[in-house]
N, C-alpha and C positions, 0 to 999 in steps of 0.2 A: 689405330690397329684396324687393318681388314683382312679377313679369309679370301676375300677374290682379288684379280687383277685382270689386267689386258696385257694378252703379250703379241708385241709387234707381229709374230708367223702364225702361231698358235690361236691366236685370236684370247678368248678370255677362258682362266686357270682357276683352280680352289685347291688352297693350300691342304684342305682336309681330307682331303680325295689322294689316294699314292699313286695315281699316275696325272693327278694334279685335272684329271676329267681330262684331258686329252693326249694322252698318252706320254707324255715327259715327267721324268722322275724330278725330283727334290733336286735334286747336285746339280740337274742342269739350269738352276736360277737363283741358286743359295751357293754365294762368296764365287763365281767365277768371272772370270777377265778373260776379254773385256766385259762388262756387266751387260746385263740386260736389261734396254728400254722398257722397262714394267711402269705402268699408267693404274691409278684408279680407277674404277670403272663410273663414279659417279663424280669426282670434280676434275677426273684426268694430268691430275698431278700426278710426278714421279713418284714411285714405290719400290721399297726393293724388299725382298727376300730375309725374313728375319725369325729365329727360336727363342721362346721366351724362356725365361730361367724355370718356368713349370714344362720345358721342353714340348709348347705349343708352336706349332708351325704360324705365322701366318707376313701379313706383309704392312711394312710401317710408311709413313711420306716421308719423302727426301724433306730437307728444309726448303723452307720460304714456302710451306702447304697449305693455300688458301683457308680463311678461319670458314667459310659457309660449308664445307665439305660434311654431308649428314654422316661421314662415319668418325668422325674426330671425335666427337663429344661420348662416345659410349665406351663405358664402364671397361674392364675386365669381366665384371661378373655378367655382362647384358651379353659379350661373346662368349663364355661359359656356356654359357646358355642356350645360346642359338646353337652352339657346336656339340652338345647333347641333343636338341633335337633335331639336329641335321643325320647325329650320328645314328637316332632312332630309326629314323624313316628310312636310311640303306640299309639296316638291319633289319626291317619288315618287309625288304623287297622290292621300294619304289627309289625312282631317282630324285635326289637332294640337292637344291643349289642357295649358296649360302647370298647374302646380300644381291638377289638381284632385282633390276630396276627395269621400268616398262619403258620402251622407247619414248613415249612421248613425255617420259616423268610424271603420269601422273599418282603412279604407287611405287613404292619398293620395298619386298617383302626379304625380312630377316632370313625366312630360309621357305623356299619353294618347293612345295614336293610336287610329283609328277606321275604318273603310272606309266608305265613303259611303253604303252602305246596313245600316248597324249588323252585320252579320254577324260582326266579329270586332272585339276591342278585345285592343289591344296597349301597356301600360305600360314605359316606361323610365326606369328609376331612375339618375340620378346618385349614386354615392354615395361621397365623398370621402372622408367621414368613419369612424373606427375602430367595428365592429360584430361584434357573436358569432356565431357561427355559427348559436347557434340563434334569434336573432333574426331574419336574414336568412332563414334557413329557413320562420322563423312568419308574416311578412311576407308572402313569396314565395304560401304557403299561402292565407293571405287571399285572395291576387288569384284563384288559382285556383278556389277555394270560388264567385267572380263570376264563371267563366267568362271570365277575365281573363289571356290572358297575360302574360310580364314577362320583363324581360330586363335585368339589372342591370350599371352601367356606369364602370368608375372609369380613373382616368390611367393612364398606365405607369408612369409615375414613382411610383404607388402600391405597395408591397407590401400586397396584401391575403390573409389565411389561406382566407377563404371561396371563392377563385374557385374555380371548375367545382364548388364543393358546391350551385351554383344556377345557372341559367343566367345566363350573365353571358360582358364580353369588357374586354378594355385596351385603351382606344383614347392615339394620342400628337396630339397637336394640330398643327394644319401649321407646318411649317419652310421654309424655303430657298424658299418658293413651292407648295410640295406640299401637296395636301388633307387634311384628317383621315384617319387609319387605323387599323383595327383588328390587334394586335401582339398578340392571346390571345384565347383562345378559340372561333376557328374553325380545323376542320382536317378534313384528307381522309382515307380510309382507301387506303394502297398494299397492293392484295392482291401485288404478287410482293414484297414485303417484309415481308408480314404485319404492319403498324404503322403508327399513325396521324402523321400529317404537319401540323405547324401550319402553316395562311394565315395567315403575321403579317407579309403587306405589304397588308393587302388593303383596298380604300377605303371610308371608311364609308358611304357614299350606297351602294353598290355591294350592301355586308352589310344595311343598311335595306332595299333593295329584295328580295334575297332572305330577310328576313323576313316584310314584308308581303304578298309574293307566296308565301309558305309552299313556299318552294323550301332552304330552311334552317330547321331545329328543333331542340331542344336532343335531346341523345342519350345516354345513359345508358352509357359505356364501359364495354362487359366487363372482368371484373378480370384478365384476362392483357394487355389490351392497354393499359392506361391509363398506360404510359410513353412520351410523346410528342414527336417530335421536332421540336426548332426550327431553321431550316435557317438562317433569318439569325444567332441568337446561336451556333449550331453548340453545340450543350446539348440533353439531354435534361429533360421534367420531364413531373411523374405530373399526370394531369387524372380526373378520374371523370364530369366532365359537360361536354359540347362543342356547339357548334352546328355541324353540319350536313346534308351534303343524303342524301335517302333512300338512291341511289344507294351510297353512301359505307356507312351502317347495312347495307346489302344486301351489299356486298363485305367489311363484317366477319362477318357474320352465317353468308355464306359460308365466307369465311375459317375462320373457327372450325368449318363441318361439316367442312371439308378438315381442319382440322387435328385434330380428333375423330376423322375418321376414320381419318390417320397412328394418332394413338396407340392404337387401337383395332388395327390392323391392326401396332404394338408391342406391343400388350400381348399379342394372338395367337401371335406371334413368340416372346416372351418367356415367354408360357405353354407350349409348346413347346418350346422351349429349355431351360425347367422342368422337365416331365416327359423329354425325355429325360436332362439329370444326373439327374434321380430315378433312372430307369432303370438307366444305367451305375452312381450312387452303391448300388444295390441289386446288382447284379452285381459287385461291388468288395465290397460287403459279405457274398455270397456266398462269395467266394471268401479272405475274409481270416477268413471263418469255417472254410469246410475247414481253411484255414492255421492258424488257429487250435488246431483239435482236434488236427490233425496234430503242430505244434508240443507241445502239453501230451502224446501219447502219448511222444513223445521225450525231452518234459522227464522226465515219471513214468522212464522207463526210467535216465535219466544221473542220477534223483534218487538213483535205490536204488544203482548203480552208486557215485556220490558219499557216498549215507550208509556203505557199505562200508568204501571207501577213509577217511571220515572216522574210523570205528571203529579203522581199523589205525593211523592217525595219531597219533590220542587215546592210544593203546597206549605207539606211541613215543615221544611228547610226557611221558606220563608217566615212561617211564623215564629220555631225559634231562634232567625239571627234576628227577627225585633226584640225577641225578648234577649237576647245576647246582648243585643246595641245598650238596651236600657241598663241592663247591668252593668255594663264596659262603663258606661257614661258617669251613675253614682260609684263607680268603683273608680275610677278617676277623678272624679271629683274628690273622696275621700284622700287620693292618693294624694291630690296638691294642695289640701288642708292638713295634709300628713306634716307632706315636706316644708309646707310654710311654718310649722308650727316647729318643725326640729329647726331648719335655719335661723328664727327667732330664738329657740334657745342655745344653739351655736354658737351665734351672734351674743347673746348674752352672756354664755359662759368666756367667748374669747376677752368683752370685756371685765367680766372678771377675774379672770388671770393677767390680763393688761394692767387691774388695777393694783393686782396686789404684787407684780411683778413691780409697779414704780414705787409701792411702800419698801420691798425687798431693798433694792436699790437705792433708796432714800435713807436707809443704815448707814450708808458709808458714806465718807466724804471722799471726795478729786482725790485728795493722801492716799484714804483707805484704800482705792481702785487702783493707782498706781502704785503702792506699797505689794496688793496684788499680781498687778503686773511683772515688778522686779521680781519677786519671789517663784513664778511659772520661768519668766525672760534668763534668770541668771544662769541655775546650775546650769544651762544647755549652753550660753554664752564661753565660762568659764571652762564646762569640759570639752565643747565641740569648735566654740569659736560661731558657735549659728545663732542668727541672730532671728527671732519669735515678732511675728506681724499680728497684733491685735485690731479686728477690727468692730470696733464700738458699733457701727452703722450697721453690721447685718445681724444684731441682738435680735431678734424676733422670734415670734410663735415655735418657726421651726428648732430655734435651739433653746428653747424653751426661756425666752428672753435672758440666756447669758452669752459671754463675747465669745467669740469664737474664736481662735489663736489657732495661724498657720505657720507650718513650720516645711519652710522651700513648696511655699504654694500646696501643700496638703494638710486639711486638719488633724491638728495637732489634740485639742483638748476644748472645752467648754468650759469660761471663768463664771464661776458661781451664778448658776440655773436658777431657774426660781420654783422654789418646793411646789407651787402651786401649778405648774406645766413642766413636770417631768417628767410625764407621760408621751411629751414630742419628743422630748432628745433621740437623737440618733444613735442604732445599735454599737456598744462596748466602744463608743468613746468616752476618753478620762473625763473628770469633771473635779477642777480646780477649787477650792473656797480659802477663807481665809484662816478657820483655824478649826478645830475638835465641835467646838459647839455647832457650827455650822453644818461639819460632817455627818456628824451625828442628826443634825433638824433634817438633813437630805436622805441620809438611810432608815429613820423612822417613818419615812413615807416608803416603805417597800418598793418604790418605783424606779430604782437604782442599784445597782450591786454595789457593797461597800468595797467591795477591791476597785473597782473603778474611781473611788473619792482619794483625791489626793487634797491635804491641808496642809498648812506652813504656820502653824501655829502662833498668827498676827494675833497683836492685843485687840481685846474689843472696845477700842478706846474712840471718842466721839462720833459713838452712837445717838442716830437722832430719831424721837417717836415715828411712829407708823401711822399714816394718815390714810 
């Protein structure tokens, strides 16, 4: 779809124009025969004459329409668009032309305004579609290079990265009855608030008008001020480039000498406020200096007084660690006539519970020790199926020379201890004997709980004296 063409006599048409911009009505190039050679103006392919079902004029390509042609790929809603603001600017008084392109190709603008006596040309870009910054940028540059303003235009409902990096606005399309509006990119400066104020209800005939009448221009936001408020979304957001009125530039521009001047008239303050801490900081340092010297004649003085007293100290310090040493000396000595004399009886009492431990022992015969055994070995055997590992060889001191019986490699119990070292046996293990007498000789040594004694009430049959 394109608004303009080239007509063989006529030269080039726009379909949104009723005398087509040079004087021929509509009928004379919609449905007649023989047709007319109609050309696009930017890849010169056939076009002809066509009403869209929303009863939009404009003009379509024959088949076989080059794919490079830049008007092929745009929307409906991108010529919506441009065709409202084509339709603006003849209703503000200036002339409109939709899609045209600079002879040498190097821009072509969606729709071109003009003033009736060429003084100023004003391009407005629709631009729907996703663009780089620095493309928009290179663009924009172009027009200017022609003495070309521009002013670049997408939906609201667009998020675009480049807005205010060129001039440009958000316009939302009417609702509810309401005319188009611009929602970004025009805004006021409030000097008692120091801060720019977006016009995002403002109507777009309204903003066309104060373009073409250069009552609104794009404005280069100082960088303290370029966080701008939205009063309808109630949000802040950062803009760098804004349209509008001088007025507006004149009260930031202001703003900023006043505000220059504040911090200028802080920074004086501040410099002052400087110099006097220096001041006091150097009379403080004055004075912590006297303090200083002061202090060190005092210290020198209490030092020698100290190293005096340290000499007489040293004096005494050495005579009582002599007499320390001497004491340490018979008290160590004592201490390893102590200890030789407990080891000696150590040693003596181990052999005598050694002795009476092989009289204990010397009771029973091989029978009696295995009659023992069976009697610990069976019920466990009979009920568990487990079989009780006695071992004879680790009888010693620590189990108070009775055997010590594992059951799955953990002790199990202690066979008959010797009354005389049950003070080693190990905490709340059982301890086995052969019958009540025995029990009984182990619990009258209080050094056993009688819950712990287990007996099987073996006869006391060839018993041998105690030696």
């Amino acid at each position: 779809m394109t608004f303009a063409a080239i007509h063989p006599e006529a030269g080039r048409i726009d379909a949104t124009l009723d005398d087509l911009g040079c004087g021929l009505s509509w009928s004379a190039i919609y449905k007649v025969r023989p047709r007319i050679a109609l050309t696009c103006p930017d890849c010169e392919h056939g076009v002809h004459a066509k009403v869209s079902a929303r009863k939009l004029k404009h003009f379509a390509h024959d088949p076989g329409r080059p794919a490079d042609c830049a008007w092929l790929n745009e929307s409906l809603e991108h010529h919506l668009l441009k065709l409202e603001l084509a339709t603006r600017i003849r209703d503000a008084g200036w002339h409109a032309e939709l899609e045209v392109r600079a002879d040498d190709g190097t821009w072509r603008a969606d729709v071109l305004a003009s003033a009736h006596d060429d003084s100023r040309r004003i391009a407005s870009e629709a631009q729907l579609s996703p663009i780089t910054d620095d493309d928009i940028r290179d663009r924009t540059e172009r027009y200017r290079n022609e003495d070309i303003d521009v002013c670049w235009v997408s939906p609201a409902e667009t998020t675009v990265r480049w807005l205010s990096k060129v001039p440009s606005i958000r316009v939302r399309d009417p609702k509810d009855g309401r005319s188009w509006e611009v929602v970004d990119g025009v805004a006021r400066f409030d000097f008692q608030q120091g801060a720019w104020i977006a016009v995002d209800d403002l109507d777009l005939t309204q903003f066309i008008l104060w373009v073409l009448n250069d009552k609104t221009t794009p404005h280069q936001v100082l960088p303290r001020y370029r966080r701008v408020w939205f009063p309808t979304d109630q949000r802040y957001g950062r803009r760098q480039l804004i349209w509008t009125s001088q007025r507006s530039v004149g009260e930031e521009a202001r703003h900023e000498v006043k505000r220059q001047r504040q911090e200028e008239w802080r920074r004086q303050q501040e410099e002052k406020e400087r110099l006097a801490e220096q001041q006091r900081q150097e009379e403080e340092a004055r004075l912590r200096e006297a303090q200083r010297l002061e202090e060190e004649r005092q210290r020198k003085i209490r030092a020698e007084a100290d190293r005096i007293r340290r000499e007489e100290q040293l004096r005494q310090w050495a005579i009582e660690d002599e007499q320390r040493r001497i004491k340490r000396e018979a008290e160590e000595r004592q201490r390893k006539e102590a200890a030789a004399a407990a080891e000696q009886e150590r040693l003596r009492q181990e052999q005598l519970e050694f002795q009476a431990a092989k009289r204990w022992w010397k009771e029973l015969s091989p029978t009696q020790i295995q009659e023992l055994h069976d009697a610990v070995a069976g019920p466990l055997w009979k009920k568990e199926a487990t079989r009780v590992a006695f071992k004879r060889d680790e009888a010693a001191a620590a189990t108070a020379y009775g055997i010590p019986a594992y059951v799955r490699h953990r002790l199990y119990g202690i066979l008959r201890p010797s009354p005389a070292s049950l003070h080693r046996l190990p905490p709340a293990v059982p301890v086995f004997v052969r019958n009540g007498r025995e029990a009984q000789l182990i619990a009258d040594t209080g050094k056993v709980d009688a819950t712990r004694i287990v007996h099987f009430n073996l006869p006391d049959h060839e018993q041998m004296p105690l030696i």
